[in-house]
FIMI-87637 format. One record per residue (C-alpha): x, y, z. Coordinates in steps of 0.25 Angstrom, whole numbers, plus 5000, padded with zeros to 4 digits. Layout:
N
XYZ;...
END
This chain:
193
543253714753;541753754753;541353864760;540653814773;539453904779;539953984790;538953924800;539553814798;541053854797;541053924809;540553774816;541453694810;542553774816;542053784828;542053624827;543353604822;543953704833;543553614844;543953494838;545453564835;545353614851;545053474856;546253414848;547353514846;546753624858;546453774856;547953804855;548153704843;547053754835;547253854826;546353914816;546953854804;546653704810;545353754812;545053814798;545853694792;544953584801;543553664798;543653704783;543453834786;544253954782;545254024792;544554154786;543254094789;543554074802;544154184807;542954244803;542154174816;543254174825;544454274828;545354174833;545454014835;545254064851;543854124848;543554004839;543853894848;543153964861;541953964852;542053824847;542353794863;541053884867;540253784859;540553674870;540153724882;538953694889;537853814889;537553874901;536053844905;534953924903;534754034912;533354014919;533054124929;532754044942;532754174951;534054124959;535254144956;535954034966;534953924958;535553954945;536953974949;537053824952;536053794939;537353844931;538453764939;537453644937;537453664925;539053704923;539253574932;538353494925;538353524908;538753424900;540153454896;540453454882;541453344878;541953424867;542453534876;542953464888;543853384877;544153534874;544353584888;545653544892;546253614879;545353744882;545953764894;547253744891;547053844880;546553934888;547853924899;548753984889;547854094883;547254184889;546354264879;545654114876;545554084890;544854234892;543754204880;543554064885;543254114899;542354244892;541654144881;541454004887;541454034903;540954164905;539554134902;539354034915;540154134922;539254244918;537854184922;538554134935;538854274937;537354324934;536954224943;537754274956;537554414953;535854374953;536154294965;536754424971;535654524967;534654424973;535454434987;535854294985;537254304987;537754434992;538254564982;539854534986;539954404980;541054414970;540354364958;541454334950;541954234962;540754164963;540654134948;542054064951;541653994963;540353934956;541053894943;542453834948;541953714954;540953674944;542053714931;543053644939;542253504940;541953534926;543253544921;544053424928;542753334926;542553294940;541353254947;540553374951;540353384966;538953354969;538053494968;539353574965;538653684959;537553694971;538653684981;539553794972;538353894974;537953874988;539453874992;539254034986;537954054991;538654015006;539754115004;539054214996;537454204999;536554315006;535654195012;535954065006;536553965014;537453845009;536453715008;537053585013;
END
């Protein structure tokens, strides 16, 4: 076999994972079927990737759709419900809601997976939806003992949940989400109607 450049090793392995996940799942992929499927050497790979976990979370990573860009538009409570627009409305990726079924059910019975997937693939969003409260807090917005943590699950849940079992969004879901936090949680902002 002729050696390929790694550039190009280390892509067909990421491709060649996600086509394994989607037909056998993460637990039937191994990374003997992987090396095997891609032509590329088990010492090879092992060089990229510490394990067929770290490999496929990688290949998975590729899929998701990127947050947008972060544009300072001096309020917080504005691009809180930019970001669940945009969560709400992204194209989904075909290739990974095919995938999705088999991550989470990966992810059910292992725990470590199920911790890097979280760190790698959805603490970004969770961290700007942080940064985003916390400004909306230092600009007396909502008041200092909002829990943080609670309100980044309160924002996200009902947007991820309408994501994930392909319903229809509720008409203005993420402006509704925020002003139902602003009601409960706001220094001066009253619940529009």
């Amino acid at each position: 076999m002729a050696r390929q450049p790694s550039a190009r090793a280390h892509e067909d392995v990421l491709a060649v994972a996600l086509k394994l996940i989607a037909d056998r799942g993460i637990d039937g992929v191994s990374m003997d079927a992987i090396s095997e499927a891609s032509g590329v050497s088990k010492a090879t790979i092992y060089k990229h990737w510490t394990n067929k976990e770290a490999l496929c979370l990688e290949a998975i990573g590729r899929l998701r759709s990127e947050l947008p860009e972060e544009a300072d538009s001096g309020d917080p409570r504005t691009a809180i419900v930019k970001l669940l627009r945009h969560l709400a409305e992204a194209p989904r990726p075909r290739a990974l809601m095919r995938i999705m079924p088999k991550i989470l059910g990966y992810a059910s019975i292992n725990g470590k997976f199920a911790k890097a997937w979280g760190d790698r693939i959805e603490q970004p969003r969770r961290a700007r939806l942080m940064q985003l409260i916390e400004q909306a807090i230092a600009a007396g917005q909502l008041r200092r003992e909002v829990d943080v943590e609670l309100a980044v699950h309160l924002l996200l849940g009902p947007v991820l949940y309408h994501r994930m079992m392909r319903t229809t969004m509720p008409e203005r879901m993420p402006e509704r989400t925020v002003e139902l936090l602003w009601a409960a949680n706001g220094t001066r902002h009253r619940v529009r109607r």
